[in-house]
C-alpha positions in Angstrom: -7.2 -11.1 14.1 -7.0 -7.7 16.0 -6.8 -5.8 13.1 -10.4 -7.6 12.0 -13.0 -5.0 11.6 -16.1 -7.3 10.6 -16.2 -10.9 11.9 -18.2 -14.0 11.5 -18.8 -15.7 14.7 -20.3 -19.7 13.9 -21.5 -21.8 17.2 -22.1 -25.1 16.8 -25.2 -26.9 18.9 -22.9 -28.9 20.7 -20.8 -25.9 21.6 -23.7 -24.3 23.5 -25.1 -27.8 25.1 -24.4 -29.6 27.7 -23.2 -33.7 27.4 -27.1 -34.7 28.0 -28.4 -32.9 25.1 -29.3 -29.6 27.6 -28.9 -26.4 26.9 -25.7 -24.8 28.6 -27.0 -21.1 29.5 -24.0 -20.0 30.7 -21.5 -20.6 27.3 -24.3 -19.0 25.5 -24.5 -16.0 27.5 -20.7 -15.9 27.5 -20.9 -16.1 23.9 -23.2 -12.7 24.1 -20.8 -10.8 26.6 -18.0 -12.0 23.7 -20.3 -10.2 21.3 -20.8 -7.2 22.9 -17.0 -6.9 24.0 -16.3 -7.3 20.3 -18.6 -4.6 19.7 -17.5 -2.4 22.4 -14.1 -2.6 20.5 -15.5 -1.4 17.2 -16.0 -4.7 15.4 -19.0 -5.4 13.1 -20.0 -8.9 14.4 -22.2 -11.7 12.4 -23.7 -14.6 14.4 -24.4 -18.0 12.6 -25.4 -19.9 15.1 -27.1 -23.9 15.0 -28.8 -24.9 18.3 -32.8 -25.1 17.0 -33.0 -28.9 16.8 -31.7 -29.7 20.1 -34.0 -26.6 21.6 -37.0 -27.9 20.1 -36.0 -31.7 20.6 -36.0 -30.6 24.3 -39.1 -28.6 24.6 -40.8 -31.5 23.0 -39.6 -33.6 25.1 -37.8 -36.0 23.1 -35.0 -37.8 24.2 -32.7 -37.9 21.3 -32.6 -36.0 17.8 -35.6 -37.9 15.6 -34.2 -39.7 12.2 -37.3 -38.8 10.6 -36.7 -35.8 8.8 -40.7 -33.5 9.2 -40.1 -34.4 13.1 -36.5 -32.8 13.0 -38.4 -30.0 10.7 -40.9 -29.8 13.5 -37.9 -29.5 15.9 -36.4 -26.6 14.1 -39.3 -24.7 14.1 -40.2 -24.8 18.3 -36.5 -24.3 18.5 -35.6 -21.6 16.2 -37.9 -19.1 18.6 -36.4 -20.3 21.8 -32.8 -19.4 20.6 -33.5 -16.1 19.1 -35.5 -15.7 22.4 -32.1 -16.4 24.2 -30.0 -14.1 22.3 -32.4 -11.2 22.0 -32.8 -10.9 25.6 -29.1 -11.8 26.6 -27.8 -9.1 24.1 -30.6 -6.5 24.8 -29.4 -6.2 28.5 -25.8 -5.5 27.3 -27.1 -2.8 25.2 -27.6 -4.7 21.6 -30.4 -5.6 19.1 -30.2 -9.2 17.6 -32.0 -9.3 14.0 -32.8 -12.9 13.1 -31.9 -13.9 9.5 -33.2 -17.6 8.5 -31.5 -18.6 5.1 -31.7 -21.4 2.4 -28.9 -22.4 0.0 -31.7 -20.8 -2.8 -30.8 -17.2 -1.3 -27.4 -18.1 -2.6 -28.4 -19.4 -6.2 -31.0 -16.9 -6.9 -29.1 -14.0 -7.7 -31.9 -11.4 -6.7 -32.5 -12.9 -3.5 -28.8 -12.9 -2.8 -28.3 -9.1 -3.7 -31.4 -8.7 -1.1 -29.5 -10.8 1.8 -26.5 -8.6 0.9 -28.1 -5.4 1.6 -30.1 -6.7 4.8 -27.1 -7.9 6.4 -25.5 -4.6 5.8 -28.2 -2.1 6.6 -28.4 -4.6 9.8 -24.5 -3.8 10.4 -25.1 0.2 9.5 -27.4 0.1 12.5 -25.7 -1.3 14.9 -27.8 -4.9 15.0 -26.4 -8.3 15.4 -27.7 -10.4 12.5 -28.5 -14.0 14.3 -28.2 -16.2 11.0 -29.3 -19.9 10.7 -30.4 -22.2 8.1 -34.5 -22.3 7.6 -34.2 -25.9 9.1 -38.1 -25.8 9.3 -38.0 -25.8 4.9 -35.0 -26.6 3.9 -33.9 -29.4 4.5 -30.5 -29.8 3.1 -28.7 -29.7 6.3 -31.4 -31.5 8.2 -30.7 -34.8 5.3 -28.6 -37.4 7.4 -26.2 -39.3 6.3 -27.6 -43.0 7.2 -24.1 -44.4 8.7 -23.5 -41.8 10.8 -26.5 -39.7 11.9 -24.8 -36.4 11.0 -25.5 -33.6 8.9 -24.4 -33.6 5.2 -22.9 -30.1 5.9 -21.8 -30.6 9.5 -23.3 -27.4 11.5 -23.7 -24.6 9.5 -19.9 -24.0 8.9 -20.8 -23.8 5.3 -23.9 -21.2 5.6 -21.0 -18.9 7.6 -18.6 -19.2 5.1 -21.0 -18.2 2.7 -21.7 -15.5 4.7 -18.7 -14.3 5.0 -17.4 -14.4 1.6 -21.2 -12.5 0.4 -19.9 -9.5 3.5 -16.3 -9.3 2.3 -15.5 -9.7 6.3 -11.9 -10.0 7.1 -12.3 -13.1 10.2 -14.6 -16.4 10.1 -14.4 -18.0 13.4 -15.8 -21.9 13.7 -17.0 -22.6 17.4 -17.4 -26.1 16.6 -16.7 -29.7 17.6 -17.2 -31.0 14.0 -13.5 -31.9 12.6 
C-alpha cells in the first residue's frame, strides 16, 4: 500500500450517509482531505464514488429509494449534480480540480469508446485532476435493475465499475469504502 503510486478510491452511498438516508457532510469532506493528503504525497488518485440516488431521492423529497426504475433514473440525474457539486467545491478549496466522468458498461464493450475513456482518465491524471467516476444511473440502468427479494442493486455499488477502472489504468491499489459484503 505505501509503495502505491495510482489508487482507486470506491465510496459507497451508505458510506457517505447518515442512518436516515441524509447526507453525512462531514465523512465526505473527510474523504476529500484523504484525497488531497494522498495527493500531497505523490499519489495519482481515481474517485468512483455512488451517492446520486440517495442525493436526488432527498432533494425530491422522497422518503425512501423508489422501486420504479425512471423515478430512481430521475433520482440519479438531480443527484449526480449535487455530488459533483460537493466534491468540486470541497476539493477546490484544498487546491484540486475534480473532472466528472459518467460511464456505462458499453464504454467497456465498445472498444473505441474504451480506448477514449483510457486516454481521458489519463490526460485527467497528467494534469493534476481528480476524475469523479460514476455509473450514467440516469441511462443505464444496469445497476439501477433491483433484484425483487432484496431491493439491492444487481452489482452492489459500483465496486464493479472501479475494478474496471482499475484494471483499464493499470493502477497498483483498489480500495472498497463499502458496506456491501
Amino acid at each position: 500500500m505505501a509503495e502505491a503510486s495510482r489508487v482507486v478510491l470506491k465510496v459507497g452511498t451508505r458510506v457517505l450517509t447518515q442512518s436516515d438516508g441524509r447526507l453525512a457532510l462531514t465523512r465526505l469532506y473527510a474523504l476529500v482531505e484523504a484525497i488531497a493528503e494522498l495527493r500531497e504525497r505523490g499519489r495519482e488518485v481515481l474517485l468512483v464514488s455512488s451517492g446520486a440516488v440517495g442525493l436526488g431521492r432527498d432533494a425530491l423529497g422522497l422518503s425512501s429509494t423508489p422501486a420504479e426504475l425512471a423515478t430512481r433514473q430521475a433520482c440519479a440525474a438531480v443527484g449526480q449534480s449535487r455530488l459533483m457539486e460537493l466534491y468540486s467545491d470541497g476539493l477546490d478549496r484544498l487546491g484540486l480540480v475534480a473532472a466528472q466522468v459518467l460511464l456505462t458498461e458499453d464504454d467497456f464493450d465498445n472498444r473505441d469508446r474504451y480506448l477514449n475513456l483510457g486516454q481521458t482518465l489519463h490526460a485527467l491524471l497528467k494534469h493534476g485532476a481528480i476524475p469523479v467516476i460514476n455509473e450514467n444511473d440516469a441511462i443505464s440502468t444496469v445497476e439501477l435493475a433491483m433484484r425483487a427479494h432484496r431491493g439491492r442493486s444487481v452489482f452492489g455499488d459500483n465496486e464493479r465499475l472501479s475494478a474496471l477502472v482499475a484494471s483499464e489504468l493499470e493502477c497498483d491499489l483498489l480500495v472498497l469504502l463499502t458496506d456491501v459484503d
